[in-house]
NULOFI-416530 format. One line per field, with one value per residue (C-alpha): residue number from 1; x, y, z; residue in three letters. Coordinates in Angstrom, 1 decimal, always signed. Layout:
# NULOFI-416530
resi	[NUM, ...]
x	[X, ...]
y	[Y, ...]
z	[Z, ...]
resn	[ALA, ...]
***
This chain:
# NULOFI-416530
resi	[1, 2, 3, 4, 5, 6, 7, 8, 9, 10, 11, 12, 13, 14, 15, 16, 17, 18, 19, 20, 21, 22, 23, 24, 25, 26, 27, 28, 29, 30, 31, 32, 33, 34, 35, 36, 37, 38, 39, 40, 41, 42, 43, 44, 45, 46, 47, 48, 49, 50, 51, 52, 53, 54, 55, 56, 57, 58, 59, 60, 61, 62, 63, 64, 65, 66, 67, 68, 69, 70, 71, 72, 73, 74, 75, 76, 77, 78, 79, 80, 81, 82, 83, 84, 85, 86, 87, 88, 89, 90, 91, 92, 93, 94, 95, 96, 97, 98, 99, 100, 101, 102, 103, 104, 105, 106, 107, 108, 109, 110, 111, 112, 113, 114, 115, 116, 117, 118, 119, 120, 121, 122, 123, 124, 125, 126, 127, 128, 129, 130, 131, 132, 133, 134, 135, 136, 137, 138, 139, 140, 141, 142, 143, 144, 145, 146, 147, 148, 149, 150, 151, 152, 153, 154, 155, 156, 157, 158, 159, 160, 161, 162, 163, 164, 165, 166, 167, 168, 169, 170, 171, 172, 173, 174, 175, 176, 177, 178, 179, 180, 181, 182, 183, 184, 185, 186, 187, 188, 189, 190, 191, 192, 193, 194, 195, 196, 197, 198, 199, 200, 201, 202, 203, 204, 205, 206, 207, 208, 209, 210, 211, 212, 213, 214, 215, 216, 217, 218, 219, 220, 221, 222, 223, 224, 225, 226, 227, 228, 229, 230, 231, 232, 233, 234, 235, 236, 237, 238, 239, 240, 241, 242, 243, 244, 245, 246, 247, 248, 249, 250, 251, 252, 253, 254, 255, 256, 257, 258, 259, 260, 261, 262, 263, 264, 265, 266, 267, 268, 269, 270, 271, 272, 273, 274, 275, 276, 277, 278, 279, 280, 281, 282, 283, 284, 285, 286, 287, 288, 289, 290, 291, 292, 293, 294, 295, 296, 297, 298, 299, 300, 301, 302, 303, 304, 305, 306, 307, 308, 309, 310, 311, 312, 313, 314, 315, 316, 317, 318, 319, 320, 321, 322, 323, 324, 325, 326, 327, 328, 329, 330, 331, 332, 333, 334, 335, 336, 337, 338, 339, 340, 341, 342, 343, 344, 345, 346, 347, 348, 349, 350, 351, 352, 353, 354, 355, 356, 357, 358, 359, 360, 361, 362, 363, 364, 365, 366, 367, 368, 369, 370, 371, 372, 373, 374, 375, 376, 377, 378, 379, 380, 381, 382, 383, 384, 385, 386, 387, 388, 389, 390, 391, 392, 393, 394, 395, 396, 397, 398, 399, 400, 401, 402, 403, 404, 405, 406, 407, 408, 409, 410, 411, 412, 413, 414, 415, 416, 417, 418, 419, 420, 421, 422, 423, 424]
x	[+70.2, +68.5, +70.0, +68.8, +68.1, +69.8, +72.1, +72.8, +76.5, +75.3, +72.5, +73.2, +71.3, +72.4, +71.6, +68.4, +67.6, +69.0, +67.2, +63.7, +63.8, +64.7, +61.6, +59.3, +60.7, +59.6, +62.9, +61.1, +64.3, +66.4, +68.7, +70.3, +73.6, +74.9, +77.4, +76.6, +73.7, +71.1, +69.8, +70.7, +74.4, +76.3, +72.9, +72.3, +75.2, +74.2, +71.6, +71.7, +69.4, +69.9, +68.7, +66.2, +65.7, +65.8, +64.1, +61.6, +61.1, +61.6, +64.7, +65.2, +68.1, +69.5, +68.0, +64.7, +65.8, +67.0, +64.2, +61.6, +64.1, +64.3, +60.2, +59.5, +61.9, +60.2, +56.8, +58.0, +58.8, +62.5, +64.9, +67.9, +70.8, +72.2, +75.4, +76.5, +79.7, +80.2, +84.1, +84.3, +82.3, +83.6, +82.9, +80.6, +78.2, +79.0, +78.7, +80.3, +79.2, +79.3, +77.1, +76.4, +73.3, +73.6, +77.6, +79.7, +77.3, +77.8, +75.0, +74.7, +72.9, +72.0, +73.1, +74.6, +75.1, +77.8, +77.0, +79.5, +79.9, +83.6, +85.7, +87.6, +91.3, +93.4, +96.1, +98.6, +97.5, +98.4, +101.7, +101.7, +104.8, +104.0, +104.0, +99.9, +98.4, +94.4, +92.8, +93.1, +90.5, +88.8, +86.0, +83.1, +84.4, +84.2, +80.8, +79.7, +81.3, +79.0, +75.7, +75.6, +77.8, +77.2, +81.0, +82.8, +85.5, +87.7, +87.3, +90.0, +90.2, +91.9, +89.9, +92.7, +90.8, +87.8, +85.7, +82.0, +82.3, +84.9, +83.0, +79.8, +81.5, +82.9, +79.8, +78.6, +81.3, +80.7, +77.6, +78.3, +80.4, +84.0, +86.1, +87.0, +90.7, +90.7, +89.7, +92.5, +92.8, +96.0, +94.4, +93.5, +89.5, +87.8, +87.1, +83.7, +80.3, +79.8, +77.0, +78.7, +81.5, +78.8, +76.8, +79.0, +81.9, +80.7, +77.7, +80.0, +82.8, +85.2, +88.5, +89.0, +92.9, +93.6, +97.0, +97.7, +98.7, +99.5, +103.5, +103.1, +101.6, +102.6, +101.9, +102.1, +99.2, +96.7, +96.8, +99.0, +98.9, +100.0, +102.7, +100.7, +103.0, +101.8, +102.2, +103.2, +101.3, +102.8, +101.4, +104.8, +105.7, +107.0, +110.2, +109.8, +105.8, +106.0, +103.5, +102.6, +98.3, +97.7, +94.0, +93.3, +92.2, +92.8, +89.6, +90.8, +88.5, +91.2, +89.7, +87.3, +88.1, +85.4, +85.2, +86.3, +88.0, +85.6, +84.7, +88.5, +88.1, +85.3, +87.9, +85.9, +88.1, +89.3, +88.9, +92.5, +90.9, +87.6, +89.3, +85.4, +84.8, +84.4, +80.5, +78.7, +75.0, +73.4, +76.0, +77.4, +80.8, +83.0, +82.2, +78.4, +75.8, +78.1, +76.5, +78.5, +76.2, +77.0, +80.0, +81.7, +81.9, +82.8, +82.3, +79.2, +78.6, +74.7, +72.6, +69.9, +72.3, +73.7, +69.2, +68.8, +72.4, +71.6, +68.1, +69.4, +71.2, +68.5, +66.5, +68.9, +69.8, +66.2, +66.1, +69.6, +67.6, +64.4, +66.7, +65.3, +68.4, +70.1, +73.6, +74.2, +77.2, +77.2, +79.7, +80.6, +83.2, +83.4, +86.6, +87.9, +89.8, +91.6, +91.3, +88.6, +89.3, +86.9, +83.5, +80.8, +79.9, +82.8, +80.6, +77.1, +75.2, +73.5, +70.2, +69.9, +69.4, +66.2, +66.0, +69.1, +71.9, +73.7, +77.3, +78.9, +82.5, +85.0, +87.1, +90.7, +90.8, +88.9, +87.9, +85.8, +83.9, +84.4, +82.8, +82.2, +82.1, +81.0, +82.9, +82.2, +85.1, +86.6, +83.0, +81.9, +78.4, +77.0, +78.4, +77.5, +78.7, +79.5, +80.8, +82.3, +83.5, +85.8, +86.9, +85.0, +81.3, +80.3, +79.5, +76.4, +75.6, +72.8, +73.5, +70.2, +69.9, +69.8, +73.4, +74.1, +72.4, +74.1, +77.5, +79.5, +82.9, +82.5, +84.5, +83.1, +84.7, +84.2, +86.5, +86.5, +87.4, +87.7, +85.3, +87.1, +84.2, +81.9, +79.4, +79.5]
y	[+107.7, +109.4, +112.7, +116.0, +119.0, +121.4, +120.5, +123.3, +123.0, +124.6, +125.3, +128.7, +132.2, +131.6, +128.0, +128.3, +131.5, +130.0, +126.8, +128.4, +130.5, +127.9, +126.0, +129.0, +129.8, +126.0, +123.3, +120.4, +118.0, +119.9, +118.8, +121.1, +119.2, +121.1, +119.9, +121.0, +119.3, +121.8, +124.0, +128.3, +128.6, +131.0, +132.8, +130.0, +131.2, +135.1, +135.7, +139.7, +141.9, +143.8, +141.2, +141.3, +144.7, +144.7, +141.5, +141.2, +145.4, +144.2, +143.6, +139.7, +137.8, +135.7, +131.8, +134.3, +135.3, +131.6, +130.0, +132.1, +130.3, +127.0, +127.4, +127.8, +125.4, +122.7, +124.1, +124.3, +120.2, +121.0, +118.1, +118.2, +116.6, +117.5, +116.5, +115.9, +117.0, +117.4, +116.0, +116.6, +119.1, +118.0, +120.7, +118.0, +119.0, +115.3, +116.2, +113.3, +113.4, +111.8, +111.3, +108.6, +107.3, +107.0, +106.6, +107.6, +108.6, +110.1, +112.4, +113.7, +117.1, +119.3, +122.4, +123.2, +126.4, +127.0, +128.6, +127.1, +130.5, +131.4, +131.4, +132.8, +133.8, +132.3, +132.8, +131.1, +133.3, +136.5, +134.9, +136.2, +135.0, +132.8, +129.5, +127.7, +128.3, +128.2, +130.8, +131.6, +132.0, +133.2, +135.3, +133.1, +129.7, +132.4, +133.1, +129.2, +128.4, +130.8, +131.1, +127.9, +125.3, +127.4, +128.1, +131.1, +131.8, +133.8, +136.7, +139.2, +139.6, +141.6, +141.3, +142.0, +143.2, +145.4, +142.8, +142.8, +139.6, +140.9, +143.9, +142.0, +140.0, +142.2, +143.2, +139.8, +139.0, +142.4, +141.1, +138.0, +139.6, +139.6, +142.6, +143.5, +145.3, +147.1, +146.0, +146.9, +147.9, +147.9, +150.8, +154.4, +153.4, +150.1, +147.6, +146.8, +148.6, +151.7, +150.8, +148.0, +150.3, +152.5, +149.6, +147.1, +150.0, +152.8, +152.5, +149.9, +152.0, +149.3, +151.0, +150.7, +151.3, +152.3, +151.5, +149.1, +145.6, +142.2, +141.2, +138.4, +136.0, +135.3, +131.6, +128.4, +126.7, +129.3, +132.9, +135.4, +138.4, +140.1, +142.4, +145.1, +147.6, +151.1, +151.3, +154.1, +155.6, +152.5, +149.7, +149.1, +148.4, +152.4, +151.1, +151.7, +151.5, +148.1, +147.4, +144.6, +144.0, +141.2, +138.9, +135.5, +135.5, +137.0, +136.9, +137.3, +139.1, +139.5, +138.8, +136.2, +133.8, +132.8, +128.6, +128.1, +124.7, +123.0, +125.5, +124.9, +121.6, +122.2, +124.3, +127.4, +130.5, +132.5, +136.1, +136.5, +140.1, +138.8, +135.5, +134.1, +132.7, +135.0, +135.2, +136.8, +139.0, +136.0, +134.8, +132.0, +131.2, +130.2, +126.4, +126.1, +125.2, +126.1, +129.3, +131.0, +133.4, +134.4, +134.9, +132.2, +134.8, +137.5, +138.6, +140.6, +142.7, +142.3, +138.9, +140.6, +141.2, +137.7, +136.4, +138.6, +137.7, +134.1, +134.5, +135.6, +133.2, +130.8, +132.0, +131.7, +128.1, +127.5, +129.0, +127.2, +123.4, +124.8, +125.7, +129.6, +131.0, +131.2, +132.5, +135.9, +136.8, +140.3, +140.7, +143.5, +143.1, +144.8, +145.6, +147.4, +151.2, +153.3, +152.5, +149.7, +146.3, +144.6, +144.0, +141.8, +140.5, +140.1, +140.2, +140.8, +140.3, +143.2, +141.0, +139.8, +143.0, +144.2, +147.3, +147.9, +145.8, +146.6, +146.0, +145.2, +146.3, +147.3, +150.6, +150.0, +152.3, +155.2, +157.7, +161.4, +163.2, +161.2, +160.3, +157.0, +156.8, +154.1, +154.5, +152.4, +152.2, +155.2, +157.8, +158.5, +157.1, +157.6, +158.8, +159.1, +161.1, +159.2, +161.0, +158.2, +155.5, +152.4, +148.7, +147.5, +148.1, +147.2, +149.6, +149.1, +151.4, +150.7, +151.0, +151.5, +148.8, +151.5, +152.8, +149.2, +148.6, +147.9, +147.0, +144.2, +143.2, +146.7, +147.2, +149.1, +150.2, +151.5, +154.1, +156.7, +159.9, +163.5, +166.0, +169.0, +171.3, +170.3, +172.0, +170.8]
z	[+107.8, +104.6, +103.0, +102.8, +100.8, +103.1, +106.3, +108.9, +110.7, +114.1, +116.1, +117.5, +116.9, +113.0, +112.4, +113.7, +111.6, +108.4, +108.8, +109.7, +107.1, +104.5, +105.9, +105.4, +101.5, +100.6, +101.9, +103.9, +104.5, +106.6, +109.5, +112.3, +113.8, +117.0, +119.0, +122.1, +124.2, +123.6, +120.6, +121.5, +120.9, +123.0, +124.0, +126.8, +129.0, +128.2, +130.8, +130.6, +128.9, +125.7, +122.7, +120.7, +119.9, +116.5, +115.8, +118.1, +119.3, +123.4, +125.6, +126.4, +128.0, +125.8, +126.7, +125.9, +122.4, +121.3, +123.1, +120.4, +117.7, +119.5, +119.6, +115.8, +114.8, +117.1, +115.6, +112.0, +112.3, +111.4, +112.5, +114.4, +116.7, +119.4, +120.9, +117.5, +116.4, +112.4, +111.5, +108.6, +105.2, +101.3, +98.5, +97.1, +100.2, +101.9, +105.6, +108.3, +112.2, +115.5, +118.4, +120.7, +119.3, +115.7, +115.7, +112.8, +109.8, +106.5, +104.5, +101.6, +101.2, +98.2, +100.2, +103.3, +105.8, +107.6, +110.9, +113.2, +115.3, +116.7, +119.7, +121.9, +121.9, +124.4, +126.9, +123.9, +121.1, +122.9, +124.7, +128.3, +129.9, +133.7, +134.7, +134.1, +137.9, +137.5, +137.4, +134.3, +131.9, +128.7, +129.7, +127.6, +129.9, +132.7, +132.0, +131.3, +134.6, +136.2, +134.6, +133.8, +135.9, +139.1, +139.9, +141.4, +139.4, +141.7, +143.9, +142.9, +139.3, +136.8, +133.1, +129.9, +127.0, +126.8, +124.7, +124.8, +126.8, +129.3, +130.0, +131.0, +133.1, +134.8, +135.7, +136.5, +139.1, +140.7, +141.2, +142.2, +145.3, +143.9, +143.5, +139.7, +140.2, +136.5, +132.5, +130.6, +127.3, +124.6, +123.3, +123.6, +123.6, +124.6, +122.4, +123.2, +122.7, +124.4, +125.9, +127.5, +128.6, +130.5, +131.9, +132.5, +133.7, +134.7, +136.4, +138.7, +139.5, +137.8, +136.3, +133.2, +132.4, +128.7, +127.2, +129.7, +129.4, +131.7, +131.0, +133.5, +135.6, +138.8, +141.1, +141.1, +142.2, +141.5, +140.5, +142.8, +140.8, +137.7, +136.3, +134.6, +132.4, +130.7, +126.9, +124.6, +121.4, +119.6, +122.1, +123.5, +126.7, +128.7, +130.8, +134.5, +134.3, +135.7, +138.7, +140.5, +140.8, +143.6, +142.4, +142.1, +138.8, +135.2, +132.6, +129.2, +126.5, +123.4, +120.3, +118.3, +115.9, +113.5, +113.7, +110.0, +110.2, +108.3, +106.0, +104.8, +104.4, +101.9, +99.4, +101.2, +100.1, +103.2, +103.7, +105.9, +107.7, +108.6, +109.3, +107.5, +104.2, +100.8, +100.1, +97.4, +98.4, +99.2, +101.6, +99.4, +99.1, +96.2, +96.8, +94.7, +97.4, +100.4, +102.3, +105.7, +108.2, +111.4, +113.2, +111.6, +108.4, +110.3, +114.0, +115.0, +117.9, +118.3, +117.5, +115.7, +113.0, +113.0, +112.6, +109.8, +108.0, +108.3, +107.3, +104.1, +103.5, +104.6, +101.8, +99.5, +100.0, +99.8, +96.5, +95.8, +96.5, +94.2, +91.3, +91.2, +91.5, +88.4, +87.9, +86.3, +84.2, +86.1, +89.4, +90.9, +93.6, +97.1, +98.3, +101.4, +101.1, +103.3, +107.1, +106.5, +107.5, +105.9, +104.1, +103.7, +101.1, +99.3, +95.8, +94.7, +91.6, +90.8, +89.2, +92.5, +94.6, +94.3, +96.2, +98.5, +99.6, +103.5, +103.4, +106.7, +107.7, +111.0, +110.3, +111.4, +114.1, +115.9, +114.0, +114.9, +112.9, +109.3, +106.7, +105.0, +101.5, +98.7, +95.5, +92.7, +90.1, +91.3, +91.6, +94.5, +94.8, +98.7, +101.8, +105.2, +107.9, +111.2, +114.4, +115.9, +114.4, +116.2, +115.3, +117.8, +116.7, +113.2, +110.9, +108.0, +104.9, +102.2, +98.5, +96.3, +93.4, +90.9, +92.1, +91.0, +88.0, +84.6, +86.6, +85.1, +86.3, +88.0, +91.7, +94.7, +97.4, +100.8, +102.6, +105.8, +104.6, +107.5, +107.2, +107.1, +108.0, +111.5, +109.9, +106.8]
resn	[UNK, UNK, UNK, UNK, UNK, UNK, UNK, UNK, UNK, UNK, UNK, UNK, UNK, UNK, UNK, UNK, UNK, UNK, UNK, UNK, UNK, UNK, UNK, UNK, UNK, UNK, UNK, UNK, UNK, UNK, UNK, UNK, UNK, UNK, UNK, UNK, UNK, UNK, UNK, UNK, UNK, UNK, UNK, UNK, UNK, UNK, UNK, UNK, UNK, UNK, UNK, UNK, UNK, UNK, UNK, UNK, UNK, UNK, UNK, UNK, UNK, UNK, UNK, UNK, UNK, UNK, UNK, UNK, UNK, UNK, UNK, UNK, UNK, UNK, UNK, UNK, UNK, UNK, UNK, UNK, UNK, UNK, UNK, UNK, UNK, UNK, UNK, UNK, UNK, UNK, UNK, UNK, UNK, UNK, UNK, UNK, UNK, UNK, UNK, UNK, UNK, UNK, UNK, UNK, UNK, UNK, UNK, UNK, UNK, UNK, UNK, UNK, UNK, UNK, UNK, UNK, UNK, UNK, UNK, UNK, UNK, UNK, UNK, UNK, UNK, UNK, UNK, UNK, UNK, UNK, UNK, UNK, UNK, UNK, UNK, UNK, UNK, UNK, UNK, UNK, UNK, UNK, UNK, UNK, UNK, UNK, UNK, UNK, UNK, UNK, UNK, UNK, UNK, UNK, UNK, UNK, UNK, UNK, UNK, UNK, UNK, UNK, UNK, UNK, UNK, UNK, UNK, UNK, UNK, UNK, UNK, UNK, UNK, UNK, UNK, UNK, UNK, UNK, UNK, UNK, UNK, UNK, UNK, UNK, UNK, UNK, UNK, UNK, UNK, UNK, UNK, UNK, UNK, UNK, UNK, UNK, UNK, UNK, UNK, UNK, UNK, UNK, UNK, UNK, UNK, UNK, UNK, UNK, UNK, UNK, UNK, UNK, UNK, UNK, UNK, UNK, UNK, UNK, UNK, UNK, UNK, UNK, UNK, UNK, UNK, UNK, UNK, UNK, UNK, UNK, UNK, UNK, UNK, UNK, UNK, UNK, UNK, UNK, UNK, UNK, UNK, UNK, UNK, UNK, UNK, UNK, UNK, UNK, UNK, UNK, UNK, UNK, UNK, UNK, UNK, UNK, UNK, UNK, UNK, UNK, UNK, UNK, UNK, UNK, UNK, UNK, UNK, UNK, UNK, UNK, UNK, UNK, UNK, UNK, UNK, UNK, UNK, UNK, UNK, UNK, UNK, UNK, UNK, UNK, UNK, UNK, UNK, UNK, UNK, UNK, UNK, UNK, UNK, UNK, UNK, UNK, UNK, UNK, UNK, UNK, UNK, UNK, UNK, UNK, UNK, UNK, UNK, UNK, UNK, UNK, UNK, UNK, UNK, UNK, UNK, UNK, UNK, UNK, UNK, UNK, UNK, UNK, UNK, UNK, UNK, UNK, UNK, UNK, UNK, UNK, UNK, UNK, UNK, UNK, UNK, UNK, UNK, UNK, UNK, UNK, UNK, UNK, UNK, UNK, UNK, UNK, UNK, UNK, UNK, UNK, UNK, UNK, UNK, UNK, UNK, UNK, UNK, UNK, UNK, UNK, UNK, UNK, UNK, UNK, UNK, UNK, UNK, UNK, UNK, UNK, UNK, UNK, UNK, UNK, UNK, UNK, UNK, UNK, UNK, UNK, UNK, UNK, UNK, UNK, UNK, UNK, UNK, UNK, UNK, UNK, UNK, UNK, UNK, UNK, UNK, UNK, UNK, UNK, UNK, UNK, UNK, UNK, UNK, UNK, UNK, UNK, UNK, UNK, UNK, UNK, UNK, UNK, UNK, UNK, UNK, UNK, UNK, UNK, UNK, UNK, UNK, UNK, UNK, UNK]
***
């Protein structure tokens, strides 16, 4: 086994990305390592439309959108493995694997992304009381089992969370002949896209239940049914609201988690709201060499956003191997304000921008008729009126490079502010 000048963990929507466009700024050794037995990520189990809007200006399914990736990086002569799962990333860019052909190998590599993806929150992370019948399932195995194995899941269902995933399949096992009881929601508002909620929900007749949530799960076997229970303003449980839902399965859609063990074992610091690594504008972390993209930074809601993130940060490992990126004694750092989760990136050198920088962020809750605003030590330097904003669809603004020009050690940072006036 040789080294390289740039490894990519993963070979989803952002490993490809990263790795193509490393190729096309001037890296030839490259290696892809994915762990499952095929190059596309997620995408190969999401067979509805609605990709590849931004990228590619037309509506594919997404096996279409990675197969275009999958395509180029066949063309482009970049190498990869599949069924290859990566044990183990050092901070000195030492990456160790497995698979069955070449066994237990180390490389060395001169850079190495970090595109790893995220997963699914389970049964145990959200602590529903019950004994373990089957039936129940996150609503990304749901999907796999369907699209992809060719297995019914269940025929009466009851979907907790309102997760882009969960709303889709609802939609999918309506289709597939079996009746969806409700999606519930913790919340006052759904979780997911609203164009999800529309398609997926409305246009199906599937009730949605707001601040509702499942207390237990009945049978043995398999799934019986499920204590559902209303919840107040504060999300807690209204005594008496008990009620008793009768299905055969329960779909769970509560939450991503970005796939970060290894970028831990690196020395990769840890943004605790994103749940991804810190990165500077070129999606770098603290660890020299190291880049993140995708969701395993932080979760995003459309893949378009995830190809051109990563292909950032597939430039700028490129640029990282060929030694034309220089450090700059200029920082500015990015912080989140009132009612913002977080941001991304975390930092940005100001030499390095040069038109406009998009930062990336999820508001903490649902907000009408607000403002965003950009404040850079304390002035307020752009705003933007939004009439809806919600946690569950991530929010972008552009800052002009001349907003950050001679900025050192200087702090911006990102708030939601009311509009007092509509008509402002």
């Amino acid at each position: 086994m040789r080294d390289y000048d740039i490894i990519v963990v993963g070979g989803g929507p952002a490993g490809l990305a990263a790795a193509i466009e490393a190729k096309k700024n001037g890296v030839d050794s490259i290696l892809i390592l994915e762990r499952e037995i095929e190059l596309g990520g997620i995408l190969q189990q999401c067979i509805h439309h609605g990709f590849g809007l931004h990228v590619f200006n037309q509506e594919l399914t997404g096996p279409e959108y990675a197969e275009n990736f999958i395509n180029e990086t066949k063309e482009l002569g970049i190498e990869y493995k599949t069924d290859t799962m990566v044990l183990d990333v050092t901070d000195d860019k030492t990456v160790v694997f497995v698979n069955a052909v070449d066994g237990y190998q180390t490389l060395k590599a001169k850079s190495v992304v970090l595109a790893m993806g995220c997963r699914e929150n389970t049964r145990g992370a959200i602590g529903i009381p019950g004994s373990r019948p089957s039936g129940v399932l996150t609503a990304g195995a749901a999907q796999r089992l369907i699209n992809i194995e060719g297995y019914m899941v269940g025929r009466q269902a009851v979907i907790m969370g309102t997760g882009d995933i969960g709303l889709i399949m609802a939609r999918r096992l309506t289709l597939e002949g079996a009746s969806v009881k409700a999606v519930m929601s913790r919340r006052t508002y759904p979780a997911g896209l609203m164009r999800n909620v529309v398609q997926c929900l409305y246009d199906y007749n599937i009730p949605m239940m707001l601040q509702h949530t499942v207390t237990k799960i009945h049978g043995k076997e398999r799934v019986e049914g499920v204590t559902i229970v209303s919840l107040d303003e504060n999300r807690k449980p209204i005594p008496g609201s008990e009620q008793y839902m009768e299905c055969d399965t329960l779909l769970l859609s509560v939450g991503l988690i970005p796939e970060n063990e290894l970028s831990r074992k690196a020395g990769v610091t840890m943004d605790k709201n994103s749940n991804g690594p810190f990165v500077n504008e070129s999606r770098e972390t603290n660890v020299e060499g190291i880049f993140a993209c995708g969701n395993v930074l932080h979760v995003h809601d459309v893949v378009d956003f995830v190809t051109e993130e990563s292909r950032t940060a597939g430039r700028a490992a490129a640029a990282y191997v060929l030694d034309r990126a220089p450090a700059s004694a200029s920082t500015i750092s990015v912080t989140p304000g009132k009612d913002i989760n977080y941001i991304v990136p975390h930092t940005i050198d100001p030499e390095k921008v040069e038109e406009e920088i998009e930062l990336m962020f999820r508001v903490s809750e649902l907000f009408d008729d607000s403002r965003i605003v950009v404040k850079k030590d304390g002035e307020t330097v752009k705003s933007k009126k939004k009439a809806r904003m919600y946690p569950g669809e991530m929010e972008m603004i552009k800052i002009k490079s001349d907003i950050l020009e001679g900025s050192q050690n200087s702090n911006l940072t990102v708030e939601v502010e009311e509009v007092p006036d509509k008509n402002e």
